[in-house]
N, C-alpha and C positions, 0 to 999 in steps of 0.2 A: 434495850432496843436501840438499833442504830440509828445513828441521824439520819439517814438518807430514808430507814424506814417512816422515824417519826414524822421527815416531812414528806414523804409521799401520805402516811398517813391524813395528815393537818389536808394540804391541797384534797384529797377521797372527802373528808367529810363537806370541806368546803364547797366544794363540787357539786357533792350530791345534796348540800343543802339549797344551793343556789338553782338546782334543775330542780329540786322538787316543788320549791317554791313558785318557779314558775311554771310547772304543771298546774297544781291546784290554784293559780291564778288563773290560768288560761281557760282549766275546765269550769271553773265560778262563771267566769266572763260567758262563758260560752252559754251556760246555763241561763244567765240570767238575759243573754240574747234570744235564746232560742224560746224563752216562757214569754216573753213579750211578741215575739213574733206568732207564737202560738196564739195566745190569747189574743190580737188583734186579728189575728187568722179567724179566730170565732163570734168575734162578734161583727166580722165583716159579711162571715157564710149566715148568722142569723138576722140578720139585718138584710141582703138579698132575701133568702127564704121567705122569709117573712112579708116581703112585697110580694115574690113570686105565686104566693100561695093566696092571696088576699081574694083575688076572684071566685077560684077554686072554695077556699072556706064561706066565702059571701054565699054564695050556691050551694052548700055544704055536701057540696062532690068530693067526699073522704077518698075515692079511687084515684081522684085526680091531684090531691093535697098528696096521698102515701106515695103515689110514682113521680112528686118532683122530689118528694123527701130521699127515696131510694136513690134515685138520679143523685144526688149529694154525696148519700150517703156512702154508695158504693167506689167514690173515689179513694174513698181507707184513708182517710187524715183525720176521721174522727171517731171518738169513742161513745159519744152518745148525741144522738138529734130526737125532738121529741118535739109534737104538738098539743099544747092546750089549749083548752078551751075556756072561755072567760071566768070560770069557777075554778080554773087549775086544775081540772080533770083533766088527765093522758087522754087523748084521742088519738094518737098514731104515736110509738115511738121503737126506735132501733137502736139496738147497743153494740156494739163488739167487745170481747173479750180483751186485757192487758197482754197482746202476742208479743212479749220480748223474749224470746229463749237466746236469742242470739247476744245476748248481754248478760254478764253473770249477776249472779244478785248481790253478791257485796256490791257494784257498784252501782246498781238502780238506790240500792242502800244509803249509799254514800252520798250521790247525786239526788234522788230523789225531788222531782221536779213535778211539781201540781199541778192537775190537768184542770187548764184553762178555760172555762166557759161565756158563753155571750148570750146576751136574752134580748128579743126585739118584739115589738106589736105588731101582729096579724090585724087589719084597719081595713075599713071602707070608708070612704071619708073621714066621718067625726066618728063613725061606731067602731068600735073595739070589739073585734071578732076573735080574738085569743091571744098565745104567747108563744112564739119558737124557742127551745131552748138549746144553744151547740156546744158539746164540749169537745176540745181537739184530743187528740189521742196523743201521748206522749212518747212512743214508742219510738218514732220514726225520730226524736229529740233524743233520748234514750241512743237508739246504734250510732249519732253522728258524733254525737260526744263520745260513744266508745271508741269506733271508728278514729276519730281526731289525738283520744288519748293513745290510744296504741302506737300510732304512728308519730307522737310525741314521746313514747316511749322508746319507740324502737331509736327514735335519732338519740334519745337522751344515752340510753346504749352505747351508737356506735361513738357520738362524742366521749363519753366515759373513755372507752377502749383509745381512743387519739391521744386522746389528753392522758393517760397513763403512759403510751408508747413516746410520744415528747416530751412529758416529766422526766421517764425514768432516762432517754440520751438526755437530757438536759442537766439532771441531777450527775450524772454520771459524766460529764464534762466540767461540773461547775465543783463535784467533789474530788475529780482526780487528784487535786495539789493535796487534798488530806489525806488520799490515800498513798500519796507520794510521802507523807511525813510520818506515816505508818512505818511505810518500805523503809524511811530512813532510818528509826529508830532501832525497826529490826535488826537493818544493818549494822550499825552501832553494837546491839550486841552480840552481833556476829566479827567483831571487830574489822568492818571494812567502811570504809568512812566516806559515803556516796553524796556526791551534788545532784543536784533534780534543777530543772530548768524552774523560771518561775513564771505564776501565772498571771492572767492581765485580771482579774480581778482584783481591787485593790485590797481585800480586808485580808483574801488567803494570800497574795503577795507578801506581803507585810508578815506572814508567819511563815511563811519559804526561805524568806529571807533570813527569820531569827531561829530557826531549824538549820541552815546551810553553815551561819556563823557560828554556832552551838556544835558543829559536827568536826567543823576546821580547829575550834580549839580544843576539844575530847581530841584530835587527832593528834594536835600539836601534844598536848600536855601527854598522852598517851604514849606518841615516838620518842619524848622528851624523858621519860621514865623509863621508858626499855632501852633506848641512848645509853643513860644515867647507869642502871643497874650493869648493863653490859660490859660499861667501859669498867666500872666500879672493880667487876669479878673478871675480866681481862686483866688489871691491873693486880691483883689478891695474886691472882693465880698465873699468871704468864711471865716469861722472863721476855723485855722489851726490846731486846737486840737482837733474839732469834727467834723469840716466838713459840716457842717450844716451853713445857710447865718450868714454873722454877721448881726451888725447891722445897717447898711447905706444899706446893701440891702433888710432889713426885713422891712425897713421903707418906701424905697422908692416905692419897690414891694406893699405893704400895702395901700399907698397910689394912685397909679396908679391902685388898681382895687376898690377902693372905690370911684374913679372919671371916673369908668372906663363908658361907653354907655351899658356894658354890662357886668358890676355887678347883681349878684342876689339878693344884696341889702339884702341879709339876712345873718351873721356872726357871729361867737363866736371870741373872742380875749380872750388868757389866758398868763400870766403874769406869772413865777414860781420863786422862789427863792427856789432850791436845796439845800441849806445846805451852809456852811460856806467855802468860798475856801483857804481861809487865814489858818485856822485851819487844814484843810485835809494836807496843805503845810506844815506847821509847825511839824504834825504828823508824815505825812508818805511820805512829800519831794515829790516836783512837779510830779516830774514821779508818786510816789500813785495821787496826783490829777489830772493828765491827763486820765488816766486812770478813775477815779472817773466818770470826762467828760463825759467821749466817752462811758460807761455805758450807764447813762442818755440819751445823744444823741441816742443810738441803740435802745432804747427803745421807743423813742416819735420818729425814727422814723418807727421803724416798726409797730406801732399802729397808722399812721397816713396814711398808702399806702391805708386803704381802705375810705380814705377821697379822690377824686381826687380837685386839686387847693391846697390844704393844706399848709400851710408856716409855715415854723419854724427855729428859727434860735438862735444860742449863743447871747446873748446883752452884757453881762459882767460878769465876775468872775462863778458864780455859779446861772447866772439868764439867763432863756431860755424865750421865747416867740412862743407861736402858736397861727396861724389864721387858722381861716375852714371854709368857706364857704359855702351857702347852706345847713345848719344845723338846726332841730329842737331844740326848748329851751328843751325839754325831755333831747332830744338825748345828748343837749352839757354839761345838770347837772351829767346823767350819764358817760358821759365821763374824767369831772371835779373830780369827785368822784374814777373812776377807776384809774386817773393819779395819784391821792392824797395818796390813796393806795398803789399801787404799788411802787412809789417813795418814800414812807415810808418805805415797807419794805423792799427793796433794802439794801443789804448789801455792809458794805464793814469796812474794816482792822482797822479804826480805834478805837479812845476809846469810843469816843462821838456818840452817836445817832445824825446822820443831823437832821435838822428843816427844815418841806418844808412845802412852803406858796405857794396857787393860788389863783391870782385874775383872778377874771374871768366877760368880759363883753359881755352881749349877744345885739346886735343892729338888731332890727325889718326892720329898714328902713335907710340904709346907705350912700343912696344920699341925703335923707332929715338931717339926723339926724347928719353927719359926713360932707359929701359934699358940701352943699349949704350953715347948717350951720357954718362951721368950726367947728366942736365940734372937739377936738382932743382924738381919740379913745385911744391911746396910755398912756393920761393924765389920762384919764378916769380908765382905768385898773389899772395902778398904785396908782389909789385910791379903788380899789378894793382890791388892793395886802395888802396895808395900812390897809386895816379892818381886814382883814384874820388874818393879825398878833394879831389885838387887839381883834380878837373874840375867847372869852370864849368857843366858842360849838367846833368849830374845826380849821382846817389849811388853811380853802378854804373858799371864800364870791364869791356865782354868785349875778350879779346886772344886769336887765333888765332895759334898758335905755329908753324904751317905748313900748309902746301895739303892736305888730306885728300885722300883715294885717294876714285876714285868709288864705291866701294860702302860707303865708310863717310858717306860725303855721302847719301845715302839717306835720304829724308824716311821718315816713319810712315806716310804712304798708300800709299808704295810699295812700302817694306817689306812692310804689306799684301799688296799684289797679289804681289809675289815669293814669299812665303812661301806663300800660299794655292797659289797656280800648280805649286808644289814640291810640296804634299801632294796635289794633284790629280794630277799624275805621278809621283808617288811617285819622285822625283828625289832621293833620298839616298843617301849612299855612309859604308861605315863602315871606321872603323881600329880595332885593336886596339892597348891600352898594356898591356902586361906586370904583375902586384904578386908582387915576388918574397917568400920568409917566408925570418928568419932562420934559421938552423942550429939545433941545439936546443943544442947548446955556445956558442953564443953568439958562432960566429967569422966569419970574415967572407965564406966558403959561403953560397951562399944555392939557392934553389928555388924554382920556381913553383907558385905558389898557384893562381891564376885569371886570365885577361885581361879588363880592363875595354874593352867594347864603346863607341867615339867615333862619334858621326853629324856628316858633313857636307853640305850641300848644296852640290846640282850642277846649275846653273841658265846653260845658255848658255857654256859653257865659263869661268864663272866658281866658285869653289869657294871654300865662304863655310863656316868652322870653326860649332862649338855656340855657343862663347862670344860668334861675333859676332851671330849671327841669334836664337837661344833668348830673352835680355833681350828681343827684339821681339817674336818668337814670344807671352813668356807677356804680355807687357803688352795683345796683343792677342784673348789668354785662346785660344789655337788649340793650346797643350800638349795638354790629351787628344785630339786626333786627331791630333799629331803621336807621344806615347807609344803609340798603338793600332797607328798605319804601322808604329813598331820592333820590335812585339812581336807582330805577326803576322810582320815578315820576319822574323824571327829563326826561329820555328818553319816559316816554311816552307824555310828555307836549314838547317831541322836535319841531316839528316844528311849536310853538309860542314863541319860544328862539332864540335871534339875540347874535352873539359876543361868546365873550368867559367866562365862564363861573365858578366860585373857589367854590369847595365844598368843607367844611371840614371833613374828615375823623379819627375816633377814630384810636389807635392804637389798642383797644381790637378788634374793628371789623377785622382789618388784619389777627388776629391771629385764627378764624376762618373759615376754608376750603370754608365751601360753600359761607361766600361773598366774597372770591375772586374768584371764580369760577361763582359767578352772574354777577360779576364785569364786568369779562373778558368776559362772554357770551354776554353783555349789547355792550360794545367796538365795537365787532366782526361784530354784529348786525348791527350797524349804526358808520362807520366809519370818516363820515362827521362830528358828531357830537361830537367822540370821539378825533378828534383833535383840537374841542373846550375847552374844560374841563382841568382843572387845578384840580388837586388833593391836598389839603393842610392836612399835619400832624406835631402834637404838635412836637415841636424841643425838648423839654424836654422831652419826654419820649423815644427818641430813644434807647439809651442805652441798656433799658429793653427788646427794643422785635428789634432790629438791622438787625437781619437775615429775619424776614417776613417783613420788611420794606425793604429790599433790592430787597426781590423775588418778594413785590409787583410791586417796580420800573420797574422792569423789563417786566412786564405786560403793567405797565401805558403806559412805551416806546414803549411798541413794537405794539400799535395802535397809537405810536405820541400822545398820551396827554402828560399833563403837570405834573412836580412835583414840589410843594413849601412847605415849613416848617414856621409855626409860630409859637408865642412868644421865637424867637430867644435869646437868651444872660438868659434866666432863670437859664438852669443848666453849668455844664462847662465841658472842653472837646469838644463842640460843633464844633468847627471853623475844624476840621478833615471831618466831615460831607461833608464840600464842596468837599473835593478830592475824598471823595468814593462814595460819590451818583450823580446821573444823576440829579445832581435839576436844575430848570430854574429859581426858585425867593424863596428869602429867607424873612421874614418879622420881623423888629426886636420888639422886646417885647416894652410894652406898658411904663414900668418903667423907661428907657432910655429917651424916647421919651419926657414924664411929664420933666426930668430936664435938657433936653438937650440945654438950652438956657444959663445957668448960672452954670451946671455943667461939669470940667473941661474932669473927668474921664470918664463921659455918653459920650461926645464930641470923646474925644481918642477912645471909641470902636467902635462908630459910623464909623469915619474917618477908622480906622484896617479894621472893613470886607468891608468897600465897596471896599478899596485896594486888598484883598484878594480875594473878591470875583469875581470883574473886572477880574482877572487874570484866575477866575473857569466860566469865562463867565453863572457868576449867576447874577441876577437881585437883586437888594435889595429895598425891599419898607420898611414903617413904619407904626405900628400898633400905632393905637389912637392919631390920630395929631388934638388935642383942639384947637389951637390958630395961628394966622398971625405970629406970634415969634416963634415959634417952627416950622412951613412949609420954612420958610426963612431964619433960621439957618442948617433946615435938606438941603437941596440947596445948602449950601454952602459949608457943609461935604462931598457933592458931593452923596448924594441920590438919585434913580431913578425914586422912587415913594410912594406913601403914601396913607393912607385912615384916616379918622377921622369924626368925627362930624363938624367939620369946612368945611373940603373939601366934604362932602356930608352926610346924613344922610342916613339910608336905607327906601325903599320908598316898594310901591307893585310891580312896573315893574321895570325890567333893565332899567338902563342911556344906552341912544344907543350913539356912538359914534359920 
């Protein structure tokens, strides 16, 4: 029971202890007034009478003695008058009936009040001529006490009703600050960290106060750990002159989607050697070659946003590396050529022309040719880099490592036409992957969580996965009518869908009015459904579009779907994420997961946000779990769940639970 209840309670009993009390004080009083006025009522009427009659009975005129007794009698305040005669024989006597109906009988009951009598001598001088006897009628005592009580009732009533309706504003002013430290704690774990004014009471003051202090250091200590972790995995992972990955994360990212289940298996890797950094140093002194840098850098990466997947990263001194995915061999010669270019004629302060080399290796089939067979792509390039230098004709060697399949030979106009053709016949087919959650023991039980929802196209009896056609898809900005096709099949295939339900969502569709305006109308529609639904968006590109990923959360929320973010730990900055958005599960990137058995630092970030995010009441799963070693070590970091090709593969129906 709530406190506001228990003391409205406590005041109701008090209340009505205190009016009842003085009900049945008042009615006693009342009573024991009205039986004294009665009873002197009667022996004032037999005492008149009694003289009245004294002549009348001296003369023993009985006609004359019954018509003053009537005359009395008939004014109705008494219930019996009677004359005797000096042996106590009745000689005349009149009684009325107990007429109370208008009083109910429990309370004559309760009250019950004795009807009062008076006895006087009928005399002639010294002779004693008989005896009057008067008893009052109680009846007329009877309705004024009922009378008195009712209308002691009715006020005891409306006071009741006053006194509840000023209790309950008064409790409800005097409780606000507590339920102000309600609000705050919710907020808390909503991770947003609210002041509340304080109240002029002193007792709840004094806990507003130590609520408001208590919320500023969860706040501090809070920022001060997502600070910490950010800067930590900024520093693991970033090179600090340009900004861009170094190289432990360009390799390990590299190789985590060339093993990935859901590579496109079709990639350029390019190799660069910019110029000499030694020399620029010597020239024009670090600062001119930081600068030199971060040139370069701004440039590969502003010509690489309309690549999406794209990786590029500092490796050393004056040697950069880019991967792109989903790439035709046209597109990645022209692109080799533009970079070659442009980095040529790139100015800058010193005396000497840089020398720039690109190697360049274009791979058809990247699970065969990198994957299964170990080829190491990165060796490979750098024997590309190798020619560059030693070729005669220019500064750049592309090498094709084998014949591409025809649909990854697919130029960008045709992809085009393909993918538009797809959304015009709404030619998609979808698989379900399983995300199983650990045991709460921590053993190696597990359960299902939800299935995440995979689109493939189905165009001519060819069948083209997300990973390979999406890169094309968003480069040619056709995501929000391809995330609008998913998200109305979804809802019209509802009721053959069991569980819950993860669909991935671009960020460029967000940023599009009318799919979120489908979105919400879809929700609206069918709300059973809509609090199946997990909504997932790429954690790396929040940055870029922050505010319609915030608006959309707040749509997701406000039908209770779900929100989640995957390939967690790519960019940095991330770990703030959890404090400002309503998320339920985070998924972490696929490159953690590949070394997290034998790598110390993948381990450390693992271990960070589940601590972090335990505290944001976020879920944390893991994307791409290959192996019994890496499910068994994520367990022990204390992860909540996971999906991989080990733990299940995606099939055509949901895993029911």
């Amino acid at each position: 029971m709530s406190l506001q209840r228990r003391l409205i309670l406590a005041v109701s009993l008090l209340l009505i202890g205190l009016l009842a009390a003085n009900m049945v004080v008042s009615v006693y009083n009342a009573r024991q007034n009205i039986y004294q006025q009665l009873e002197v009522h009667a022996q004032d009427t037999a005492t008149s009478l009694g003289f009245s009659i004294s002549q009348a009975a001296l003369a023993k005129d009985t006609a004359q003695v019954r018509l003053m007794v009537d005359v009395i009698f008939d004014r109705g305040y008494y219930r019996r008058i009677a004359y005797l005669d000096i042996d106590g024989n009745e000689i005349i006597a009149k009684e009325a009936p107990d007429d109370i109906a208008s009083v109910p009988q429990w309370f004559t009951d309760w009250v019950h009040i004795p009807a009062p009598s008076g006895r006087a001598v009928v005399s002639s001088g010294w002779f004693q001529l008989g005896e009057v006897e008067v008893v009052s009628h109680p009846g007329f005592a009877y309705r004024d006490i009922w009378r008195s009580f009712k209308e002691q009732l009715w006020l005891f009533l409306a006071t009741t009703v006053l006194c509840y309706g000023l209790l309950g504003i008064g409790l409800k002013v005097i409780l606000r600050p507590l339920r102000q430290v309600e609000q705050q704690a919710e907020a808390i774990s909503r991770r947003e960290f609210l002041q509340f004014p304080l109240p002029k009471i002193p007792e709840l003051r004094s806990v507003a106060l130590a609520m408001n202090r208590m919320t500023d250091k969860v706040k501090t200590m809070f920022s001060h750990q997502v600070e910490l972790n950010d800067r930590l995995h900024q520093q693991l992972r970033t090179d600090e002159v340009t900004g861009l990955s170094n190289r432990h994360d360009f390799d390990e990212r590299l190789q985590s989607y060339i093993k990935s289940e859901r590579t496109s298996n079709v990639g350029v890797l390019m190799l660069m050697q910019v110029g000499d950094l030694q020399l620029v140093n010597r020239q024009g002194g670090r600062k001119e070659g930081d600068a030199y840098l971060q040139t370069v850098a701004s440039y590969l990466k502003e010509n690489l946003e309309q690549f999406p997947g794209a990786m590029c990263s500092r490796h050393s001194g004056a040697d950069f590396a880019v991967f792109i995915p989903a790439i035709s061999t046209e597109e990645s010669k022209q692109l080799m050529e533009a970079f070659y270019n442009d980095l040529q004629a790139m100015e800058w302060n010193g005396e000497y022309i840089q020398s720039i080399y690109l190697g360049v290796i274009y791979a058809s089939d990247l699970s065969e040719q990198v994957g299964r067979q170990q080829l190491n792509l990165l060796i490979a390039a750098d024997g590309a880099l190798n020619q560059a230098r030693n070729d005669q004709q220019g500064g750049y060697h592309w090498q094709l490592l084998a014949n591409a399949a025809d649909q990854a030979m697919l130029s960008a106009s045709q992809w085009s036409v393909l993918i538009k053709e797809a959304l015009a016949r709404q030619a998609f087919d979808f698989k379900y992957q399983p995300i199983w959650k650990v045991s709460e023991n921590g053993t190696e039980q597990k359960t299902l969580m939800f299935n995440e929802m995979l689109t493939h196209l189905s165009m001519d009896g060819e069948d083209y996965s997300a990973s390979v056609f999406m890169p094309m898809a968003m480069r040619l900005q056709l995501m929000p009518e391809f995330d609008r096709q998913v998200i109305d099949a979804i809802f019209k295939a509802s009721d053959n869908t069991t569980g819950d339900i993860c669909i991935n969502i671009s960020t460029a569709a967000l940023e599009d009015e009318g799919f979120v305006e489908s979105v919400e109308a879809h929700l609206s529609s069918n709300p059973e459904l809509a609090a199946r639904l997990i909504f997932e968006l790429p954690a790396n590109s929040l940055s870029f579009v922050e505010q319609v990923v915030r608006d959309f959360a707040k749509v997701v929320k406000r039908y209770n779907a779900k929100l989640s973010l995957h390939h967690f730990g790519r960019g940095t900055a991330e770990f703030a994420y959890m404090q400002s958005l309503p998320l339920d599960y985070l998924k972490i990137d696929r490159c953690f997961i590949q070394t997290v058995v034998e790598d110390l630092d993948a381990q450390f970030f693992v271990r960070s946000l589940v601590t972090i995010a335990q505290g944001c009441d976020v879920t944390v799963l893991a994307e791409g779990v290959e192996t019994e070693e890496q499910w068994h070590k994520l367990i022990e970091l204390g992860i909540q769940g996971g999906q991989g090709y080990w733990l299940g593969r995606p099939q055509r129906d949901p895993v029911v639970g």
